[in-house]
N, C-alpha and C positions, 0 to 999 in steps of 0.2 A: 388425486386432486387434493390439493391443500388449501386452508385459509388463514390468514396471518391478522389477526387481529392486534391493531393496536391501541392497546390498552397504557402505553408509554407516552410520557412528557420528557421532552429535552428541553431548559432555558438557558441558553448561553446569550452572551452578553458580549459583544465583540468591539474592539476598539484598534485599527493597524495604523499604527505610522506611517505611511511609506515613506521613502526618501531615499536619499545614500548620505547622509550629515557625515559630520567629523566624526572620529572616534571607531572603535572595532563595530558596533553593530548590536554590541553583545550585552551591552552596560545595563538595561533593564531584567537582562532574560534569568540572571539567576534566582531571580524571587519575587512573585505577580505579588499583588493587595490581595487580601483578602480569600488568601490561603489559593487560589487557582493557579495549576500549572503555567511556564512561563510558553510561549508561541515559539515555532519554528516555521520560514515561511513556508507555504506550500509549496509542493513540485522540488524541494530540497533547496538548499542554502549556496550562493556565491556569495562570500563572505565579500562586504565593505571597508576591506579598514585591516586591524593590526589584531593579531591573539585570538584564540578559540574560544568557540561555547563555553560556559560558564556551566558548572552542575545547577543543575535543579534542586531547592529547595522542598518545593510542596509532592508530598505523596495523594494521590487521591486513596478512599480505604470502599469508595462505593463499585457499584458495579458498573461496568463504564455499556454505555447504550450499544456500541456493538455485539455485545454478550449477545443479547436477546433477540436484537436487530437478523443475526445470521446465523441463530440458532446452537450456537457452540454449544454452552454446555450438553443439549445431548448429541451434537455430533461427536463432543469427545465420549463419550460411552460406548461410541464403535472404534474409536480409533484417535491416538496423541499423537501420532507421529514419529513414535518409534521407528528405529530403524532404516529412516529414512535424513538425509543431508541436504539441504537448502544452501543452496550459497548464494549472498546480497554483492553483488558487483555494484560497488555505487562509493561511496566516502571512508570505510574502512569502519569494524565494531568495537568499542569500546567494552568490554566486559565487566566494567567497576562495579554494576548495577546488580545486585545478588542477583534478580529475576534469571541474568545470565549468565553468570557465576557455571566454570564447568560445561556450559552450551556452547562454547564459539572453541572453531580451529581456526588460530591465525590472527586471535584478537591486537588488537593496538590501538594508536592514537585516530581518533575521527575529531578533527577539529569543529567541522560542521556539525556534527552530531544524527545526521541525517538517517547514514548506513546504521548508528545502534538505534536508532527508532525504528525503522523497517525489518530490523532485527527479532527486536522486541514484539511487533504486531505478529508477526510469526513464528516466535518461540521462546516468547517469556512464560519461566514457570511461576506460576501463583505464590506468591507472598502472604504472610502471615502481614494482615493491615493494610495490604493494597489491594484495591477492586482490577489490578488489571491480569489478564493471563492472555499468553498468543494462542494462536490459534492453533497452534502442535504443538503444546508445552515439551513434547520428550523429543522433536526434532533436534537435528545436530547443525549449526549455522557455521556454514566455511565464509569465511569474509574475504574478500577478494577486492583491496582497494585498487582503485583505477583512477579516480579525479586528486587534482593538485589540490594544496592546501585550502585553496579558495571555495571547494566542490566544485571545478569546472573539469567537462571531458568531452571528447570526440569520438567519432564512431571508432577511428582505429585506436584509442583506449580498452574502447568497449569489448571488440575482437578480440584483445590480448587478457580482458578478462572473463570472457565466456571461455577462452580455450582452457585459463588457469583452474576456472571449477571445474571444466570434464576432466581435466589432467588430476582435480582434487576427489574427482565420486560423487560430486553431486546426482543426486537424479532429480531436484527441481534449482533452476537457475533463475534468482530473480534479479530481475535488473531495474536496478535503484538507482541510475542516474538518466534525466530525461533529456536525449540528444537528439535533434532534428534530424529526421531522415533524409535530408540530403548530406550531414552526416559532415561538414563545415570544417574539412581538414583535406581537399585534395583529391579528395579520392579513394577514403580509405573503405568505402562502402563495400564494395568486392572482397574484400581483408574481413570484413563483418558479415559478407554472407557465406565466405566458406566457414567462419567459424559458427554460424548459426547452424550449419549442412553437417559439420562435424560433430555438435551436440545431437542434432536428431540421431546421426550415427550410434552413439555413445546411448540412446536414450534416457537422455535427459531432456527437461520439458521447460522450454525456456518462457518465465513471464515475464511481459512487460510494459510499462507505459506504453499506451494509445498517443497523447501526443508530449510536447515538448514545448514550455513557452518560450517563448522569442520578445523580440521588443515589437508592440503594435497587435499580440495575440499570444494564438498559440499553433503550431504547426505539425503534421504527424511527426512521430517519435521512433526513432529508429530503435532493434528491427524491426519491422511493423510485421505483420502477423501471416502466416503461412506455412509450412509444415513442421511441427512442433513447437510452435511459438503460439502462448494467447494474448495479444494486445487488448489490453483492461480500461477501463474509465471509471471516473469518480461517482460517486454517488451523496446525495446529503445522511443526516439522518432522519428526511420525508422520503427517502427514497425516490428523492426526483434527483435528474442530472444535477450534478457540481457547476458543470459550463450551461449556459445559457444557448449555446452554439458550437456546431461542430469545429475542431480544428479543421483549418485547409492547406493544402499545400500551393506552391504560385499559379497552378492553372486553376485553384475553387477548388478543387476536389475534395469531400472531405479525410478525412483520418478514421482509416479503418477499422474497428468495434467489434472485438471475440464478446466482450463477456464484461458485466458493470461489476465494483463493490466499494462499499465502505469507503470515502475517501477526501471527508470534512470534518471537522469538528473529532478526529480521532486523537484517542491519546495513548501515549508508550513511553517508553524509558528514555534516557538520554546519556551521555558521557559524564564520566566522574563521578557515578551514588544511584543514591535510588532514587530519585524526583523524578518526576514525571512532566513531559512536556505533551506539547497538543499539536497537530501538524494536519494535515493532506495534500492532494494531490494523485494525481492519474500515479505516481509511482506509492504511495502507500495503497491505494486501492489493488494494486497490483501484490504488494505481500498479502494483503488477507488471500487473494484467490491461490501463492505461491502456500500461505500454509494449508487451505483447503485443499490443494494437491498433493501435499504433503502427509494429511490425513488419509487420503484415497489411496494414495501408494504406502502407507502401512497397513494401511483395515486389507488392501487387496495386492499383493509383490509382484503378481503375475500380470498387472497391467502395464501395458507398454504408455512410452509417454506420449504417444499420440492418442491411446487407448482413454487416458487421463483426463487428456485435454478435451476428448469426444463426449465423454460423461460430464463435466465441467458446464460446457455446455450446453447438454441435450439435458440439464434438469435445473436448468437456470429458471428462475423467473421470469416469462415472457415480458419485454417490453410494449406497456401500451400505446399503440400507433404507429405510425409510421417517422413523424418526425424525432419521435425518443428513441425508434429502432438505432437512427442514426446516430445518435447520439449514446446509449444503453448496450448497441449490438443486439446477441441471443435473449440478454436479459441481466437480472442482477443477482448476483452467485447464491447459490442454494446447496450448502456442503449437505446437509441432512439428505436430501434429496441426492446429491451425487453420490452419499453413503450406503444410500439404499438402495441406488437405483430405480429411482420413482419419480421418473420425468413430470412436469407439468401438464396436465391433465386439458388446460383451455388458455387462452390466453387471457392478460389482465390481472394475473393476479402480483401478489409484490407485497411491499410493506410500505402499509396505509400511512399518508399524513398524518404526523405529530401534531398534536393541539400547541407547541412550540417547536420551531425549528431553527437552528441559526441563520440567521444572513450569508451570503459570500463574502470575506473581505474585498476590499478594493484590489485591484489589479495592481498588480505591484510590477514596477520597472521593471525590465529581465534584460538581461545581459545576451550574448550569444546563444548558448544553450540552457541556461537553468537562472531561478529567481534571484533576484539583489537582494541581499538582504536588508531588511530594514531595520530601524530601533523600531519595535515593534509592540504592543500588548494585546493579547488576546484573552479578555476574561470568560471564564467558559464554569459554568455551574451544571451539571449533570445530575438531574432527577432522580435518582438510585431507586433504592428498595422502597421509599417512603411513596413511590409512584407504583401505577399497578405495572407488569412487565409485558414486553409479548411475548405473546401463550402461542406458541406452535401449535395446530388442530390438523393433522392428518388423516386420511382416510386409504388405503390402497389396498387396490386389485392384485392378489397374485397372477 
């Protein structure tokens, strides 16, 4: 049984353009007011317009609210990540960022900037002067780009970069670009489940976006979740759902639900330096639970990646009720707990509401498969050290 006390303030301050105006998209993003990283939209970037992400100016040096939120620092005391290889199939990793400096096979240009954020939440290492570290700092990140320069892809993208990680060693595959599961190119759906059939082969443990925005919502996200595959959703930092409501597909149904984490108001690295940008989305929620597997398969090598995904989550945080189930699934990731093997104990428990929490931005236009980008600002001030932290309280039964 565990209790998660929070003792933590988030105040962020949010402000989104939306639109598609003239121009790249990009003109405000290399450097907010008032020292705050610059915004990436959620659910990752279809660029409007002409030329790439801008590097980030602003480093944050505090500790950013996920630390404490999902217990890392002492999940890493069992386990970095060593020895194990993550590959982000989404926009391609930019490695200028020291955090990643030496971590990526296969780095290059990410115009969106999207793929070195997802990057980054799962395996940036600690800097001297930034509060941020990924969640496997010693992971090795194979980048496997798949979307045009716009960050736009289809499921038969997707196929030909799930097969490129197992062909690279991956044994955790995350997939960082969020494509409607009926998959918006013909047919290529069958092409995407032999290659999801052939990582379970290879055991590797594919994660990934729950759903996919569309214009009018958001819709499940292909692969949706089934034998070594965990389809993830967002979470704030109250640890209530990101969505207000499930995705659904054209008959209602909703979008499938393994496992919640992290996936508002988060910040990571970007293209071109060390600044730091701020994003979410059902696919950055999906790297926190990729580097927590990532953890689990160095602390433990003899777990298979179905074995991974079982532990994942059978020690998640129960979601409360029935209508969060839907929306949360098993619950909201719990690496400590999957580290030790110390499932939760009752249901109910999580990480209590913030005395602040941000807003959602506005829904922003979306294209086919992934968000428009907007000229956008997002100011985000994060409470660090000068706030009390959450204090992990466990108890367990041998």
């Amino acid at each position: 049984m565990r209790d998660v006390r929070a003792g933590w303030a988030v105040l962020v301050t949010a402000a989104v353009f939306a639109g598609s105006g003239a121009g790249t998209g990009w003109a405000d993003a290399a450097e907010e007011p008032g020292g705050s990283p610059p915004a990436l939209p959620e659910a990752a970037a279809v660029r409007d317009g002409d030329g790439c992400l801008p590097p980030s100016e602003t480093v944050i040096d505090r500790r950013v609210w996920t630390e404490d939120a999902l217990g890392l620092p002492e999940a890493r005391g069992f386990a970095d990540g060593d020895g194990v290889t993550v590959a982000v199939v989404g926009s391609g990793v930019d490695d200028a960022a020291a955090a990643l400096d030496g971590a990526v096979q296969g780095a290059g240009e990410d115009c969106t900037g999207f793929g070195t954020f997802l990057a980054g939440v799962v395996a940036a290492r600690g800097q001297d002067g930034s509060g941020l570290t990924g969640v496997a700092p010693a992971a090795r990140i194979l980048a496997v780009p798949v979307t045009d320069d716009g960050g736009a892809a289809e499921a038969g993208d997707l196929a030909e970069g799930v097969e490129r990680a197992v062909d690279g060693g991956a044994d955790v595959v995350l997939v960082g670009a969020a494509v409607p599961a009926d998959g918006g190119d013909g047919g290529s759906d069958g092409v995407l489940d032999a290659a999801v059939r052939a990582a379970a082969e290879a055991d590797a443990l594919l994660v990934a976006p729950a759903s996919a925005p569309v214009d009018g919502g958001a819709v499940p996200a292909a692969p949706g979740p089934g034998d070594g595959v965990l389809a993830v959703a967002a979470t704030g930092p109250d640890g209530a759902p990101a969505a207000g409501e499930p995705a659904v597909d054209g008959e209602g149904r909703p979008a499938p639900v393994d496992l919640a984490a992290p996936g508002q108001a988060v910040m990571s690295v970007g293209p071109g330096g060390d600044g730091h940008f701020v994003s979410g989305g059902d696919p950055v929620a999906a790297a926190f639970v990729a580097g927590a597997a990532a953890l689990l398969r160095s602390r433990d090598p003899g777990l298979s990646a179905g074995q991974t995904a079982e532990r994942l989550v059978a020690t998640a945080y129960p979601a409360p009720g029935q209508a969060a189930g839907v929306l949360l699934g098993a619950g909201t990731l719990d690496p400590v707990a999957a580290l030790t093997a110390a499932p939760a104990a009752e249901a109910g428990g999580g990480v209590e509401t913030a005395a602040f929490s941000p807003d959602p931005p506005p829904a922003l236009t979306t294209g086919r498969t992934l968000a428009v980008v907007a000229g956008s600002a997002l100011l985000i001030l994060v409470l660090g050290l000068g706030g009390a932290a959450v204090k992990y309280r466990r108890t367990r039964e041998d």
